[in-house]
N, C-alpha and C positions, 0 to 999 in steps of 0.2 A: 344786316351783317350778323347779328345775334340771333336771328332765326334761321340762318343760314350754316351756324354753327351748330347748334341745336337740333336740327336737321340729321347734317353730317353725326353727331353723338348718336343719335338716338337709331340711325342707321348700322352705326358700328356697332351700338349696344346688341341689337338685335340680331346682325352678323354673326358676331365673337360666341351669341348662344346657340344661334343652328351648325356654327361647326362645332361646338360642345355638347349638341344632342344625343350624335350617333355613339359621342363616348358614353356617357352616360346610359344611354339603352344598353350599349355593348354589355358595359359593368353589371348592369341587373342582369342580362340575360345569360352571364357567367355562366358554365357547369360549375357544379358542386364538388367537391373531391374529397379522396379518402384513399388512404396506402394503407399496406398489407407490407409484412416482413415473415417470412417463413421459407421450409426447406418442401412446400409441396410440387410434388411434379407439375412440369407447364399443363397437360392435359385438364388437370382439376383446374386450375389458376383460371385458363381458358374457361373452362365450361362456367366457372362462380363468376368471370366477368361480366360475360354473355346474360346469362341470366340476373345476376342484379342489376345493371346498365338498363334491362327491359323492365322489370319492375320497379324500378327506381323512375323514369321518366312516365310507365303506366301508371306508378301513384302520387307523381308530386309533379308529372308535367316538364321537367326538368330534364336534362344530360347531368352523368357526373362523370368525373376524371378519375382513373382508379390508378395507382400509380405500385407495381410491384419489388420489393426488395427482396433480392432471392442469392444471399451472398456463399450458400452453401450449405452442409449436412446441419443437423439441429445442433450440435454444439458450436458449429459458425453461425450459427445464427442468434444463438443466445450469447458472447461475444458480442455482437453487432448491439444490440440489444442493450450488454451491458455497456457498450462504449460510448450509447448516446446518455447515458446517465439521467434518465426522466425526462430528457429534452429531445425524444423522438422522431425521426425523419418520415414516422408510420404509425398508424392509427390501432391497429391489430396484428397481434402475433398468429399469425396461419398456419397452424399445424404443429408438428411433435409431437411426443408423447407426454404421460405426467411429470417427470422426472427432470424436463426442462422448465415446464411450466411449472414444478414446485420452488426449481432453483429461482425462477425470476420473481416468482411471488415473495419468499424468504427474503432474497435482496431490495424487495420494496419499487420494483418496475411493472407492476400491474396493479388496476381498480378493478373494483367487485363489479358486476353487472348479471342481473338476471336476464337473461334472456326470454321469448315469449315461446311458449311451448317445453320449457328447460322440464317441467314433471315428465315429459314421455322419453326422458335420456335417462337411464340406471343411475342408481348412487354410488353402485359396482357391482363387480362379475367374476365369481371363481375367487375373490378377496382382492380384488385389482381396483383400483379408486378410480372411477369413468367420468368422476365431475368433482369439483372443490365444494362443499357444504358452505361456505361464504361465498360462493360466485364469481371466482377469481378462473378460473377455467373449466372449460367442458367440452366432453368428448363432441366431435360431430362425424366423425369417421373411423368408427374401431375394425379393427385388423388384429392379425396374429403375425407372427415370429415364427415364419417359414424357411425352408431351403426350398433349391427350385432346381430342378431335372431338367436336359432336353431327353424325351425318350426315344429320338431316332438315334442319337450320340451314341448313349449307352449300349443301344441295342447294338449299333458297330462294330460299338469295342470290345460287345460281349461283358459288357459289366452292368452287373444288378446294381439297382437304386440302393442307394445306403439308407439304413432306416433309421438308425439311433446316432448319437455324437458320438459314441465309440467307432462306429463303423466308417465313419470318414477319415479314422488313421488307417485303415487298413491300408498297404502298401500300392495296391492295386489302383488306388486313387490318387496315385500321385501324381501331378502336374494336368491334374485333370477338377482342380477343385480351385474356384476364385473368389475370393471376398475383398473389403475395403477397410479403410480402417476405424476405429472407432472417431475417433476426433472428425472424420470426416462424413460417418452415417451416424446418425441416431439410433439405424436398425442394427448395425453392428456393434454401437455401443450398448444397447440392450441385450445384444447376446452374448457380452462379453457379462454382463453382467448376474445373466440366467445362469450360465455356470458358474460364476462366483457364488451366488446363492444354494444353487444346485448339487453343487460337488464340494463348496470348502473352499477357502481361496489356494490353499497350497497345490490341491490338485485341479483345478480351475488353469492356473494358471502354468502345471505342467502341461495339463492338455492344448492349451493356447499354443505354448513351442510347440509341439508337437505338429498342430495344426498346421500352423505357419511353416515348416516343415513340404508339406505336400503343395503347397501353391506354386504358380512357376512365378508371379507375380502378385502385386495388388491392386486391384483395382481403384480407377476416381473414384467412386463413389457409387452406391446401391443402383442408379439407373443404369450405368456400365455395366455393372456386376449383371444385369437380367438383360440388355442387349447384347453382352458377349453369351451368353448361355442360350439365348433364345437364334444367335447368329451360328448358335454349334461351335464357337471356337475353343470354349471350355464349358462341356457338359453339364460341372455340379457348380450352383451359386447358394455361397450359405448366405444365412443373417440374411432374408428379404422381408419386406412387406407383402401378406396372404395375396393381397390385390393384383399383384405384378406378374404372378401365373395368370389370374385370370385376361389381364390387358393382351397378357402375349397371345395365349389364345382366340382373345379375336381378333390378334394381327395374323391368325395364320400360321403361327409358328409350335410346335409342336414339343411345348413346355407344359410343366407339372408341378404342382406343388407340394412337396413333403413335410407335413408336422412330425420333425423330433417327438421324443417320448418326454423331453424337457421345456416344455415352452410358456408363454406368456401373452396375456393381452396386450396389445398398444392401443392406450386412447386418445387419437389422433384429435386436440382438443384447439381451442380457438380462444385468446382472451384479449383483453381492451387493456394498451398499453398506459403507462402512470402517465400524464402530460401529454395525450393525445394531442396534435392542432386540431381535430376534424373530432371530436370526442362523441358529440349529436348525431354524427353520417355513422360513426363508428358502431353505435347502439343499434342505429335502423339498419346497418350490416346483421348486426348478428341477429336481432328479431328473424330479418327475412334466412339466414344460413339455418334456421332450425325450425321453418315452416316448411309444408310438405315442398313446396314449389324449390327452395334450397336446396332440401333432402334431394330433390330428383336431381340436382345440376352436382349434386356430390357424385351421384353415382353414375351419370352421364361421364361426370370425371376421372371415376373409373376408381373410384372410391366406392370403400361399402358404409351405404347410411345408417343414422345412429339411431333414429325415433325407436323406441320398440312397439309401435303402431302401424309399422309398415309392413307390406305382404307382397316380395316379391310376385307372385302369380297376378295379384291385383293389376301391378302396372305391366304385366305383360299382356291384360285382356288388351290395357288402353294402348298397345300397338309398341311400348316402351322396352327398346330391344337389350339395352342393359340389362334390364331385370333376368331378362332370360339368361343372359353369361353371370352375372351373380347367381342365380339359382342353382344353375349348373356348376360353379365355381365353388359354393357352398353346398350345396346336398342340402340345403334346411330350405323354408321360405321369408325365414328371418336371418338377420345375422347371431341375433340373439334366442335361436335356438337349437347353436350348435350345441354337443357334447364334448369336448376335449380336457385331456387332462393338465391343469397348468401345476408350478409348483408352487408353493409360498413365498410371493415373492412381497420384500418388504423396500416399500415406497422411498421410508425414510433413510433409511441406510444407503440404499442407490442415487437420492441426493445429495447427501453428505459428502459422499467419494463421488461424484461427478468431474470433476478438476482430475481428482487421483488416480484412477482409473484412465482415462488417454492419458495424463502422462505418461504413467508406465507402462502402457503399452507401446507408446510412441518411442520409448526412451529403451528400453529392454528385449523389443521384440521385432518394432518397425526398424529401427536406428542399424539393428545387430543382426538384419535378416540373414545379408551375406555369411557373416561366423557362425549363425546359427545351423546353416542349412550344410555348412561345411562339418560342422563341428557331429552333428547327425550322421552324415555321411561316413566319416572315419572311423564314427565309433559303430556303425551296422558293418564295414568292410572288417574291421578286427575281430567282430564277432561270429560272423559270416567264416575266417581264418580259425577261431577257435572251434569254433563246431564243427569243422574239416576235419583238424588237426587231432580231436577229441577221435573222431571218426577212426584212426588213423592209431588208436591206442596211444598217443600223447599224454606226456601229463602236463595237464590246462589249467589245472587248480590256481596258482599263482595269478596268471594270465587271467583266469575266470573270473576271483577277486577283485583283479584290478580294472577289469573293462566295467563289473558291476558299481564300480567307486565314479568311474565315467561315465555313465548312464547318471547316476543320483547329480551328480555337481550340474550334466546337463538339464535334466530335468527340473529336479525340484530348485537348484539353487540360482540356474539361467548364467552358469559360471564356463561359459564358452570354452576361454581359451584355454583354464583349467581341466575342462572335459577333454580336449583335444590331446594335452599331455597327460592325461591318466590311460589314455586308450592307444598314444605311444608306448608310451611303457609297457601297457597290456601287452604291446604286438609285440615286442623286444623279449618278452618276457616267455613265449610260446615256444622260443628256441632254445634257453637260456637251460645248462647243465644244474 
C-alpha cells in the first residue's frame, strides 16, 4: 500500500513539473522591452523600430517589445512626461527640440547618459546648444525652422513665394496661409519664439495678430499643416520641420521649402527618462541610435542624421536612396555644412517662458480668433472709407486720428473689442460737421 502511494507521489511530483516546464521556458524566452514617448512622425518611429528589433535579436539573439507613446506636439508630450512624475510608463523621450528637454532636465525627469559615438554630434551650431555638456540630452536629428510652398498652387493663383515674415502679411496671402498652434507643435512654438527674440516681444506679438489674421483656420498639428499644403488645399504652411519638404517631395508632390531670413536650428534630441523600468534596454537604445546603423534608420525615417562624419554621397554609392533626397533637399553633402543665417537665439530664456508663451497665445489669439479677425476687418473697411473720402477732398483728419488709435489698441495692445469701437467712431466721424 505505501509503495503504491509512493508511486502515485512521485508520479504527480513528476507530472505538476512537465506542465510547469513550458511555463517556465516561456518566461526565459520572454522578449525584452523598452518604450519611447515623443512627438516624432510615425515614418521615423517605423524605421527606429525596424532597425533596432534587427539589431537587437542580431546581437543578443533575443526579440524585444518596443512599445510607443505618442500623445502629441512636444509641449503634450512634455505634459505627459511631467504627469508620470519619475514613475514613467517609457524609457526614452524621442524627439523635440532643446527647449523641451531643458524644461524636463531643470524639473529633475531625466538621467545623464553618454552615449557611444556622442564625440561625432556638435556641442553646437551658429550658438544653438546640439547636446547637454552632462549628457542629459543630444541632438540625433537636426533640422531648421522652415515654411513650405506648394509651387503648382502659387503659380495658379499667380502669387509669388513669400520670402521674409513680413511678406506673409501681405494682403494677397490671405486665407491662403496655415499653421497650428504652439501648445500643440513644437515647431510652432519655436517660431513663436524666433520672433519673440527676433523682433521684441511687443512687436512679435503684433505680428502674431496679424498673422493669425490671414489664416482661414488652424490647423491639428505640423503633419496637417504639410499634408494640406502638399494636397494644395492651402498653398503656404508656416512653422515646419526642414525635413517635411524634403518627405513630400519624394511622395510626388510638388512642395518647397523656404528658410525666413529669421530662423533657428532645432535639435531633434533623445534622452533616458529619471525611473526608467527598462533603464539597461534604454542605454543599448541610444548606443545603437547614434551608430552609423541608427544614423541610416534616422534618415530612412525621413530625418536628417546628426553624426558630422556622415557624407551623403557616401551612402548613395551604397544604393541608399534617402541620401539622394537629403542631398538634394539640402544642397550640402552634410547637414552640417549648410550656410544659413540664424539669429541669437537664447536657450534659457525660451525655457523659462515655455508655460507662458502657449498660454498666451492660446488665451489672446487662439481663444479670440473670431474677434480678432473681425475686429481687423472693420478697421481695414474704415480705412479703405477714409482713403476714398480723403480722395474726394474730405476732411479725414478726425477720422484719421481715430482709426490710428484703432490700429494701436488692435495691434500692439490685442484689445479687440476696444479696436472695434475706435474704428466705429472713426467711420462716424468721416461724416461728421
Amino acid at each position: 500500500m505505501r509503495k503504491r502511494i509512493l508511486t502515485a507521489t512521485i508520479f504527480t511530483v513528476i507530472s505538476m513539473a512537465l506542465m510547469l516546464t513550458p511555463v517556465f521556458t516561456a518566461k526565459t524566452q520572454a522578449a525584452d522591452k523598452i518604450g519611447w514617448v515623443g512627438p516624432v512622425y510615425k515614418e521615423l518611429s517605423d524605421s527606429l523600430e525596424r532597425g533596432f528589433k534587427a539589431y537587437y535579436k542580431k546581437t543578443y539573439g533575443k526579440d524585444i517589445d518596443i512599445t510607443f507613446v505618442r500623445p502629441g506636439g512636444w509641449p503634450v508630450c512634455v505634459d505627459k512626461v511631467r504627469l508620470w512624475g519619475g514613475k514613467p510608463d517609457a524609457d526614452i523621450f524621442l524627439g523635440a527640440g532643446a527647449p523641451a528637454h531643458e524644461v524636463l532636465m531643470k524639473e529633475g525627469l531625466l538621467v545623464p547618459y553618454r552615449p557611444k559615438d556622442w564625440d561625432q554630434i556638435p556641442a553646437e551650431w551658429h550658438g544653438m546648444k546640439v547636446k547637454d555638456k552632462d549628457f542629459y540630452w543630444t541632438c540625433f536629428a537636426p533640422w531648421i525652422v522652415t515654411n513650405l510652398y506648394n509651387e503648382k498652387v502659387l503659380k495658379a493663383l499667380r502669387l509669388p513665394p513669400p520670402k521674409t515674415w513680413n511678406d506673409l502679411l501681405n494682403p494677397i496671402y490671405r486665407d491662403n496661409i496655415i499653421y497650428t498652434l504652439p501648445y500643440a507643435s513644437g515647431t510652432m512654438h519655436e517660431t513663436v519664439e524666433i520672433l519673440l527674440q527676433a523682433f521684441g516681444e511687443k512687436e512679435a506679438w503684433r505680428y502674431l495678430r496679424l498673422l493669425a489674421a490671414q489664416i482661414p483656420r488652424f490647423s491639428t498639428g505640423s503633419t496637417d499643416t504639410t499634408q494640406l499644403v502638399a494636397r494644395g488645399e492651402v498653398p503656404i504652411g508656416v512653422a515646419q520641420p526642414q525635413m517635411n519638404a524634403m518627405a513630400a517631395r519624394k511622395d510626388g508632390y510638388p512642395v518647397r521649402d523656404l528658410l525666413p531670413e529669421k530662423t533657428i536650428l532645432v535639435p531633434e534630441a533623445v534622452a533616458l527618462l529619471k525611473g526608467a523600468p527598462n533603464e539597461a534596454t534604454g542605454k543599448i537604445f541610444l548606443d545603437w541610435l547614434f551608430s552609423m546603423d541608427g544614423q541610416k534608420h534616422v534618415l530612412e525615417g525621413r530625418y536628417f542624421a546628426a553624426r558630422m562624419d556622415i557624407k551623403f554621397s557616401e551612402w548613395e554609392k551604397e544604393g541608399f536612396e534617402m541620401a539622394t533626397h537629403a542631398k538634394n533637399a539640402l544642397g550640402v553633402d552634410s547637414f552640417w555644412d549648410l550656410d544659413v543665417g540664424f539669429i541669437e537665439y537664447d536657450l534659457e530664456l525660451a525655457t523659462k517662458r515655455w508655460d507662458e508663451v502657449n498660454k498666451y497665445y492660446e488665451y489672446e489669439i487662439y481663444r479670440k480668433l473670431d474677434k480678432l479677425k473681425s475686429s481687423l476687418a472693420l478697421i481695414e473697411e474704415v480705412e479703405e472709407e477714409i482713403k476714398a473720402s480723403k480722395a474726394k477732398k474730405m476732411d479725414v483728419k478726425k477720422a484719421e486720428a481715430e482709426i490710428k488709435e484703432a490700429r494701436k489698441l488692435f495691434e500692439e495692445d490685442g484689445a479687440y473689442a476696444e479696436a472695434r469701437l475706435s474704428a466705429a467712431k472713426a467711420r462716424s466721424l468721416i461724416f461728421a460737421k
